[in-house]
DRENDO-1510 file (C-alpha; in Angstrom, 1 decimal, always signed):
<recs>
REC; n; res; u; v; w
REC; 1; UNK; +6.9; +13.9; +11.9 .
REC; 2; UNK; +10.4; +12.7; +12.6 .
REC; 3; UNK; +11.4; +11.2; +16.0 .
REC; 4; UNK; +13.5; +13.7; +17.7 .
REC; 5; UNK; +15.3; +12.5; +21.2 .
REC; 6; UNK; +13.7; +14.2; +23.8 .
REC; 7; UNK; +11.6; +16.3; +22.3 .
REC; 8; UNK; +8.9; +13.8; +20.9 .
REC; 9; UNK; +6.2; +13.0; +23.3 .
REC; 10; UNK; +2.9; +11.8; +23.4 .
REC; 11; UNK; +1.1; +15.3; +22.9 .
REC; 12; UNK; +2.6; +15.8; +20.1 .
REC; 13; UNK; +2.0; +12.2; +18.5 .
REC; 14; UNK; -1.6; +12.3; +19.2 .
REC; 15; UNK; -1.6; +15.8; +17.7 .
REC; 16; UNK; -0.2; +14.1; +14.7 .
REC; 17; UNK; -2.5; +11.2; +14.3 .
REC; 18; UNK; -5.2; +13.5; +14.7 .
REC; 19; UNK; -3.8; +15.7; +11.5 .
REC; 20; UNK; -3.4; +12.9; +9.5 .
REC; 21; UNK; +0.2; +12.3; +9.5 .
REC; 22; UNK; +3.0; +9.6; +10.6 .
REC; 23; UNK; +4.1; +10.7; +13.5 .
REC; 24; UNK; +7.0; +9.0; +15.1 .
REC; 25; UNK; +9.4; +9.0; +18.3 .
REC; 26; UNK; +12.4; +7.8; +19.6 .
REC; 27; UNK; +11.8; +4.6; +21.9 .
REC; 28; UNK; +15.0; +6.0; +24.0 .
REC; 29; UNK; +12.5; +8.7; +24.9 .
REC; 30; UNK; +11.0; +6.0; +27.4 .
REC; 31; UNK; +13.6; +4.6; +29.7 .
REC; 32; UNK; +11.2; +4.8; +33.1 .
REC; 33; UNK; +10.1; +1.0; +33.5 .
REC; 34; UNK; +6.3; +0.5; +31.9 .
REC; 35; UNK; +6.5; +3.9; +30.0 .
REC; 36; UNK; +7.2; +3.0; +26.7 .
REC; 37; UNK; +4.3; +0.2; +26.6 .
REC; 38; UNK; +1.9; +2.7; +28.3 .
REC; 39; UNK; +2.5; +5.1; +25.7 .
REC; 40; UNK; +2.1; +2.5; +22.6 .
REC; 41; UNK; -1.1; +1.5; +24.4 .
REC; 42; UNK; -2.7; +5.2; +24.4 .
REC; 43; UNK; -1.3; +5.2; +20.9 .
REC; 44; UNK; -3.1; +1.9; +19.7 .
REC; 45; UNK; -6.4; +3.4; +21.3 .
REC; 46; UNK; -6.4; +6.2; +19.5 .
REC; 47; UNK; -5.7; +4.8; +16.4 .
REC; 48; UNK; -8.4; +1.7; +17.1 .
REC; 49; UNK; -11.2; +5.4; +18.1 .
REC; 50; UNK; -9.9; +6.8; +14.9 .
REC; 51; UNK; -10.4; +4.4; +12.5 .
REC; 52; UNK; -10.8; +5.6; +9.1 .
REC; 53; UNK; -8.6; +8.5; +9.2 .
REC; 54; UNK; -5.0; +8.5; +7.8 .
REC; 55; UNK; -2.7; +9.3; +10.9 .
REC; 56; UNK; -0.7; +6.8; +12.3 .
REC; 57; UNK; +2.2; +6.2; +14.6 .
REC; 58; UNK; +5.9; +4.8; +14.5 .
REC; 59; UNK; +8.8; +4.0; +16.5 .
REC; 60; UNK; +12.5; +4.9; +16.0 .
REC; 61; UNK; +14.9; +2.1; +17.3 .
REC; 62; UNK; +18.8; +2.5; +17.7 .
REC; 63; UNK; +19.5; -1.3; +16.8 .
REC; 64; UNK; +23.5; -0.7; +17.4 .
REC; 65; UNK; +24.6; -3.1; +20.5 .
REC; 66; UNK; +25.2; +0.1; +22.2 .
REC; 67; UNK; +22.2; +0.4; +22.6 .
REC; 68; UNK; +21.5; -1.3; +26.1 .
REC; 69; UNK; +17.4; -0.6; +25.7 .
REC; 70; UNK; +17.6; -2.0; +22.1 .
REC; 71; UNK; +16.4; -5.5; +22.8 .
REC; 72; UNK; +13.6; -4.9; +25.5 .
REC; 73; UNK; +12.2; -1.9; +23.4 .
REC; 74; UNK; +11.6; -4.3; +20.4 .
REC; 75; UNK; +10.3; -6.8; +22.6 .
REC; 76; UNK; +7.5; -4.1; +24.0 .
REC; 77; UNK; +7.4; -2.7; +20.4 .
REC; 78; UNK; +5.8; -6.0; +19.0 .
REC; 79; UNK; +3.8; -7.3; +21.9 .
REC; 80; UNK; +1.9; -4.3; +20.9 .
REC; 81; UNK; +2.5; -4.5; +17.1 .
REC; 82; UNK; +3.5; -0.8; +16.4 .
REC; 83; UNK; +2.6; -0.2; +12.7 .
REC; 84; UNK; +5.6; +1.2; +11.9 .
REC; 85; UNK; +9.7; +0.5; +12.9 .
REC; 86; UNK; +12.5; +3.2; +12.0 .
REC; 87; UNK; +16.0; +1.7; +12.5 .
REC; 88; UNK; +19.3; +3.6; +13.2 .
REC; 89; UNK; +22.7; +3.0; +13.6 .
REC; 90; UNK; +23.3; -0.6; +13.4 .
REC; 91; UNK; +21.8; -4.2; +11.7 .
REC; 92; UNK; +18.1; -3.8; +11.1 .
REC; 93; UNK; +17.5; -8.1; +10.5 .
REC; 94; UNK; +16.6; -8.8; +14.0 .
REC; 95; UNK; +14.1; -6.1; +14.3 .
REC; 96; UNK; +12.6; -6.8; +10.3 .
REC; 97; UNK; +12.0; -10.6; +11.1 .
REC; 98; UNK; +10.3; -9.9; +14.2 .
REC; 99; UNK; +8.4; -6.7; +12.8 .
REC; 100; UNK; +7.6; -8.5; +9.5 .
REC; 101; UNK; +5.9; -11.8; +11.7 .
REC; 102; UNK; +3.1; -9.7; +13.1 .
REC; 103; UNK; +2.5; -7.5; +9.7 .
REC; 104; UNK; +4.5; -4.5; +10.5 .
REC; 105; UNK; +6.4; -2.2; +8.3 .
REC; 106; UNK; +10.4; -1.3; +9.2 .
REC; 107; UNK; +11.8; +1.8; +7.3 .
REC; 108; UNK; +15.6; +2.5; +7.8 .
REC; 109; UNK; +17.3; +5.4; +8.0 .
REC; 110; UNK; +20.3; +5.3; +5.6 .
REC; 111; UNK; +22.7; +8.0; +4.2 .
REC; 112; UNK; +24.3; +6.0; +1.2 .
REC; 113; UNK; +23.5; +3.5; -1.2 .
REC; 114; UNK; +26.2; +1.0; +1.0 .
REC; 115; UNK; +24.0; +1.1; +4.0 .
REC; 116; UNK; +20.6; +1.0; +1.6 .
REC; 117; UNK; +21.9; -2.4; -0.2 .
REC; 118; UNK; +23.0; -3.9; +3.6 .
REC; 119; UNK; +19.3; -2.6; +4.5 .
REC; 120; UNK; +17.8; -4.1; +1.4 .
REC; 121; UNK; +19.3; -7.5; +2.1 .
REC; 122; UNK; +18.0; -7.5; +5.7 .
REC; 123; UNK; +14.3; -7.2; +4.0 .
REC; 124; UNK; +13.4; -3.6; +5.0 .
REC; 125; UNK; +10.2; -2.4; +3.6 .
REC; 126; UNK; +12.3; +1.1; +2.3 .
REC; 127; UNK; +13.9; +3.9; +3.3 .
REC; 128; UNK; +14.5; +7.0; +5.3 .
REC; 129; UNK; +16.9; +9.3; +3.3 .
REC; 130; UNK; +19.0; +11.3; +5.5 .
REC; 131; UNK; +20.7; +14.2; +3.4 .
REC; 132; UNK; +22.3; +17.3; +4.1 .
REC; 133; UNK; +20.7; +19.5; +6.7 .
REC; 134; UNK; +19.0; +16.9; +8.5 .
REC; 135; UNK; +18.4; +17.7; +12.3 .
REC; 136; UNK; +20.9; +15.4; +14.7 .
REC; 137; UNK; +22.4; +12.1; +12.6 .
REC; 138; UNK; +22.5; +14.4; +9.2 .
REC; 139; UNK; +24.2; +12.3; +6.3 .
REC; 140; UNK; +26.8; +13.6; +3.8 .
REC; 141; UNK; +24.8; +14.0; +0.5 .
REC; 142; UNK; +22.2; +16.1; -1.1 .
REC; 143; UNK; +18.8; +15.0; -0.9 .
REC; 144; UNK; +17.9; +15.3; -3.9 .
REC; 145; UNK; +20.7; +12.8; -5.2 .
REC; 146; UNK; +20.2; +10.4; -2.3 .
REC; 147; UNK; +16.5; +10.2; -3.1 .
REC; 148; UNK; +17.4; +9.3; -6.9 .
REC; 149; UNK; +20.5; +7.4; -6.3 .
REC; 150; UNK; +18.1; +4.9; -4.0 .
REC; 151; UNK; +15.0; +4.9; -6.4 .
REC; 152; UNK; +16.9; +4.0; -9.3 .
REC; 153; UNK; +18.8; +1.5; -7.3 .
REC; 154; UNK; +15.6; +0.0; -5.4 .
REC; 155; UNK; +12.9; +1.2; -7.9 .
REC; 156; UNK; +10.1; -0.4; -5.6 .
REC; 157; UNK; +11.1; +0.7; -2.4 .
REC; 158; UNK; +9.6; +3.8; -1.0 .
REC; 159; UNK; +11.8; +6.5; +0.4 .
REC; 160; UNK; +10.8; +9.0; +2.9 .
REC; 161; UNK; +12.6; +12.7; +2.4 .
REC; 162; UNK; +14.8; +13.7; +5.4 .
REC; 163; UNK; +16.9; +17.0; +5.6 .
REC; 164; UNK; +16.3; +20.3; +5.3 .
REC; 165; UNK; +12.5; +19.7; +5.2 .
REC; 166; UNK; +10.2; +22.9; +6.7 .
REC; 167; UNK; +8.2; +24.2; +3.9 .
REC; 168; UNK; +6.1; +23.5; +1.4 .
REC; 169; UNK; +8.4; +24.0; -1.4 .
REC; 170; UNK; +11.2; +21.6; +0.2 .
REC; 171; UNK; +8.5; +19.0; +0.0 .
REC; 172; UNK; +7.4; +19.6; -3.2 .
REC; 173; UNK; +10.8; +18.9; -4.2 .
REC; 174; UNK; +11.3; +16.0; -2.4 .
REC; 175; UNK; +8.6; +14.3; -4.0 .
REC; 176; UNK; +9.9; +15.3; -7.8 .
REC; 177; UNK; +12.8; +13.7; -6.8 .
REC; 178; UNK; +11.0; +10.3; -6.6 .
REC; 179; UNK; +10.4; +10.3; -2.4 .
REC; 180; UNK; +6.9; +9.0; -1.6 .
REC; 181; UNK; +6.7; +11.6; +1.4 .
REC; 182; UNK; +8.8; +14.4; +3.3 .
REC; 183; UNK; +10.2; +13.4; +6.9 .
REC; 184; UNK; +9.9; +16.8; +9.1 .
REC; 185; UNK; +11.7; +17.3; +12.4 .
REC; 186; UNK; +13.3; +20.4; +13.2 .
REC; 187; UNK; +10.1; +22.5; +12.6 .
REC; 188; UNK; +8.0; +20.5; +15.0 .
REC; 189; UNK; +10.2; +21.1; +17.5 .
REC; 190; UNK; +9.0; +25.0; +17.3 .
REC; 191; UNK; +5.0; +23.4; +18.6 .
REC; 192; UNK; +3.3; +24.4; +21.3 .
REC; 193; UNK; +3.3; +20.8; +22.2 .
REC; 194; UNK; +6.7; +20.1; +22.2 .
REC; 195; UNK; +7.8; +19.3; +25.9 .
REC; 196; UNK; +11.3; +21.2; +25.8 .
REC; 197; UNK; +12.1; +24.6; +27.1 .
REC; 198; UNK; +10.8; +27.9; +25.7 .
REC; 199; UNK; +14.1; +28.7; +25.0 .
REC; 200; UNK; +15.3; +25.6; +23.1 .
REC; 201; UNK; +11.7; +26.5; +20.9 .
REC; 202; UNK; +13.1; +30.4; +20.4 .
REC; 203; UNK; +16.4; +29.3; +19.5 .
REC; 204; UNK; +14.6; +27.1; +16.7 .
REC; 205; UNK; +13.0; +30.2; +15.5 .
REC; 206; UNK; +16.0; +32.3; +16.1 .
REC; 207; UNK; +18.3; +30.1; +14.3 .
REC; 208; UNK; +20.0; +30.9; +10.7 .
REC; 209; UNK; +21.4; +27.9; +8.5 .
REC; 210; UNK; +24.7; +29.1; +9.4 .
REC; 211; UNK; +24.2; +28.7; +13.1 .
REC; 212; UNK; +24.2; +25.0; +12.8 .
REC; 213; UNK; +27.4; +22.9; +13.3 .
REC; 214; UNK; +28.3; +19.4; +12.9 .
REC; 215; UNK; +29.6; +17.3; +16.2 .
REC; 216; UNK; +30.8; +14.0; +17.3 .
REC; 217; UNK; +31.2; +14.9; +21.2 .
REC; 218; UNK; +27.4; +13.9; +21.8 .
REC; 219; UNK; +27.1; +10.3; +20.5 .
REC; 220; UNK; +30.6; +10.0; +18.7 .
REC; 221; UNK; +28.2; +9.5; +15.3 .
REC; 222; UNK; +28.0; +13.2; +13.5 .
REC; 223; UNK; +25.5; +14.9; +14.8 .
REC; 224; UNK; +24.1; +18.7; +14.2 .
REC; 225; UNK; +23.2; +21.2; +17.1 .
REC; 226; UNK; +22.6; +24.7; +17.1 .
REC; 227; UNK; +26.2; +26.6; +18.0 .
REC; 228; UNK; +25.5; +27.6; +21.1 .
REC; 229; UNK; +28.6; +28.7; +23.2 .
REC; 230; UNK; +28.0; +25.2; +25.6 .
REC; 231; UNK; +28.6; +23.7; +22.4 .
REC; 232; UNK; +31.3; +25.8; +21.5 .
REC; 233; UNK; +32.6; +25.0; +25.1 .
REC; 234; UNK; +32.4; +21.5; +24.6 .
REC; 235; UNK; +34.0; +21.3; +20.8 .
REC; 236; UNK; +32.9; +19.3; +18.1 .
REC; 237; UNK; +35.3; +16.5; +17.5 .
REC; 238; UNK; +36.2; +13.8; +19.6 .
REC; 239; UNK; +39.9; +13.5; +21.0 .
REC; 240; UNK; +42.4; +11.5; +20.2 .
REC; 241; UNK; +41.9; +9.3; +23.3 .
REC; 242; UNK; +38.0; +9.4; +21.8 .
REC; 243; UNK; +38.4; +8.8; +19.3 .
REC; 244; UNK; +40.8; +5.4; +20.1 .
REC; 245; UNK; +38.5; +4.0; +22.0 .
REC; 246; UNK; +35.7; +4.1; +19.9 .
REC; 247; UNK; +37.9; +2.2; +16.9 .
REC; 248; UNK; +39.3; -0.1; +19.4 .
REC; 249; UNK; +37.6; -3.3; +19.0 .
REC; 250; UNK; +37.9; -4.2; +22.3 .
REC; 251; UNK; +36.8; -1.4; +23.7 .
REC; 252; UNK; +34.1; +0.3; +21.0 .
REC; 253; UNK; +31.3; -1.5; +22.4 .
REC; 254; UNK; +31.4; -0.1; +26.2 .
REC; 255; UNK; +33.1; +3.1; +25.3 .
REC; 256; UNK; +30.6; +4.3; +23.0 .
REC; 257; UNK; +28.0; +3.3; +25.9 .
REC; 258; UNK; +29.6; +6.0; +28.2 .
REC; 259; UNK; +30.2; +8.5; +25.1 .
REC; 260; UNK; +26.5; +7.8; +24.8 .
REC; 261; UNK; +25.5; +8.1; +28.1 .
REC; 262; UNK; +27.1; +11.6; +28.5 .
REC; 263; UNK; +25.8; +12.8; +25.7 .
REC; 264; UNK; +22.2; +12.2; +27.1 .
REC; 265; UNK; +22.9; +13.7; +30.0 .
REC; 266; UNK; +23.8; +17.2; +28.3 .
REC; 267; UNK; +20.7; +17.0; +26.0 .
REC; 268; UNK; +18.3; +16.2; +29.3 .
REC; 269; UNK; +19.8; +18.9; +31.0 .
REC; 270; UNK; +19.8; +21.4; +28.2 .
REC; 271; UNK; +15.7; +20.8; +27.6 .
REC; 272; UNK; +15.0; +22.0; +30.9 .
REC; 273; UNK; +14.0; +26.0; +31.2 .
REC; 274; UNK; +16.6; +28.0; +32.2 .
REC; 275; UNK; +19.7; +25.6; +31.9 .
REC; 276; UNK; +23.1; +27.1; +31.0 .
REC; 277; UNK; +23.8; +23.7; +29.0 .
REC; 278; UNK; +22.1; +24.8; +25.8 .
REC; 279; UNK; +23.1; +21.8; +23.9 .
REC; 280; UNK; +20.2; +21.8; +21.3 .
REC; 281; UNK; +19.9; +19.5; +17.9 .
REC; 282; UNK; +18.8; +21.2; +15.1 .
REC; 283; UNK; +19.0; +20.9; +11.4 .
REC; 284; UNK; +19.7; +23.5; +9.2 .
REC; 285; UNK; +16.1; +24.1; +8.2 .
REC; 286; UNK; +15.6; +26.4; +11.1 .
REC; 287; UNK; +16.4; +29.0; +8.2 .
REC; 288; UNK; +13.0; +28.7; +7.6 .
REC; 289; UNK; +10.8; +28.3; +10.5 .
REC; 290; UNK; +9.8; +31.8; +12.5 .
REC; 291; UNK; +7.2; +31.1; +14.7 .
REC; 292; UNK; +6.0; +28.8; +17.2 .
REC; 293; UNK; +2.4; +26.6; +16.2 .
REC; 294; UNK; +0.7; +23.6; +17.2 .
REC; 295; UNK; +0.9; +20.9; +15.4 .
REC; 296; UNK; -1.8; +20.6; +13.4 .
REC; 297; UNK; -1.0; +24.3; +12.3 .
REC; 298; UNK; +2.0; +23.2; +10.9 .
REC; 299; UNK; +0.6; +20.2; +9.2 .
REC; 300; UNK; -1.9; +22.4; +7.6 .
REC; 301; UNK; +0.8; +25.3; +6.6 .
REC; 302; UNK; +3.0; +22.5; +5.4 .
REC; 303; UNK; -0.1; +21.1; +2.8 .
REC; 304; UNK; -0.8; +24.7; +1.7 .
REC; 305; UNK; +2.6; +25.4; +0.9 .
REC; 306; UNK; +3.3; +22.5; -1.1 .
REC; 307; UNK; -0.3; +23.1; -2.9 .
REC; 308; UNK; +0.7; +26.7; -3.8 .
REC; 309; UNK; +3.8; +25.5; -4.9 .
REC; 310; UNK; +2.8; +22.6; -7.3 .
REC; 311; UNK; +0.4; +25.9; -8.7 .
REC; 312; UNK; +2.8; +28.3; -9.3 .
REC; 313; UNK; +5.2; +25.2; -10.9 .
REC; 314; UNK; +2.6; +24.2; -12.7 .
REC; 315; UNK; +2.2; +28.1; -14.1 .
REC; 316; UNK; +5.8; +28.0; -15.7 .
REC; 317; UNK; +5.1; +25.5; -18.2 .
REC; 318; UNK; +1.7; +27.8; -19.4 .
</recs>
């Protein structure tokens, strides 16, 4: 399970454990003071009760300066030895030394073989490939490619599949392609656990691959939300002004911060039930999700699928 910004919460991580997945979050969905390191120690208790069984946990850190929660978050992060780091946006080496002292693992998210090789040299323990489709920060390339590209290039690194993963069959494929496991967001959002709206769920299910677009208004990084008409409201690029101020090098740093800052405050409003904001994230794999499940549901549709499919693969070459 992918960590999705204000979606992701402790119900649905526990749910995950409990299936036998990775499930991850976003430490940004903690910002209350204490609630990040009370959630990482319910975490580490249910793992320590469920010894033996392959579920696990990990965290998603935005390691861009930007980021004003970035260095307290690690901090609480390795006083309680999270098993697993995702980095985004920014230089992972801080965050890998300080992982890699207590045993963790850190996997970065990367959309090109630049950011892999700046990645690799940092010491990351492999990769999260974000290709087309991907829900919010989607990258520019097919998966399939990305997922070779990085395997020849780092042959013992493992990559984990992201974009335009909700079925069996899109797993099945990831793996051919040389990834070590698929990276699901969007259709976990469509859970009964998921703590967002009944609407922002329906308009998961709702959703064609045509109904996604591509912005740079929420975070000034392309990201990709469901068209709703607040987000047709709002547009999808950045101004000229903006976009200045976010090349300016003396005023990136903070400006971004604000760009940021707004940004969250449409997605928090636009989770709540009933809010006109409907500014939802969304990859373009709600094409194939239609109903809402819990959890484990979709963990065990998700295993049949990709059995079937291996089956009737394995049947064309009879």
């Amino acid at each position: 399970m992918a960590p999705m910004f204000l979606v992701t919460n402790e119900s649905m991580l526990r749910s995950s454990i409990e299936a036998g997945i990775l499930g991850c979050f976003p430490s940004l969905n903690y910002r209350t003071e204490g609630a990040l390191d009370e959630v990482l120690k319910s975490l580490n208790k249910l793992l320590a009760e469920s010894s033996g069984k392959p579920g696990s946990y990990g965290v998603n850190l935005i390691v861009q300066r930007s980021n004003p929660w970035f260095e307290k978050h690690l901090g609480i992060c390795v006083q309680n030895k999270v098993p697993v780091i995702i980095t985004s946006l920014g230089n992972p080496k801080s965050t890998v030394d300080a992982v890699h002292a207590y045993g963790g693992k850190v996997f970065c998210d990367v959309t090109n073989l630049v950011h892999a090789k700046k990645a690799f040299d940092m010491g990351c323990d492999g990769f999260i490939a974000v290709g087309q489709g991907a829900g919010g920060h989607a990258g520019p390339f097919p998966l399939a490619i990305l997922i070779e590209t990085l395997k020849n290039t780092f042959p013992d690194k493992p990559v984990l599949a992201a974009g335009g993963i909700a079925h069996g069959k899109s797993i099945l494929s990831a793996l051919a392609a040389g990834a070590s496991a698929a990276y699901c967001g969007t259709r976990f959002i469509a859970s009964t656990e998921a703590g967002v709206s009944e609407e922002y769920k329906e308009a998961i299910v709702d959703a064609g691959m045509e109904d996604i677009v591509m912005t740079t208004r929420i975070s000034g990084t392309p990201c990709t939300i469901i068209n709703t008409e607040f987000a047709k409201k709002i547009g999808t690029e950045q101004n000229w002004f903006e976009k200045w101020m976010s090349n300016n090098p003396k005023t990136k740093k903070y400006f971004k911060m604000l760009v940021q800052k707004r940004g969250f405050n449409w997605l928090e409003d636009a989770i709540k039930p009933g809010n006109y904001k409907s500014l939802w994230c969304a990859g373009q794999s709600v094409e194939l999700i239609h109903e809402i499940k819990p959890v484990k549901e979709i963990v065990e549709e998700l295993i049949d699928q990709t059995e079937r499919a291996l089956v009737e693969l394995n049947n064309l070459t009879k």
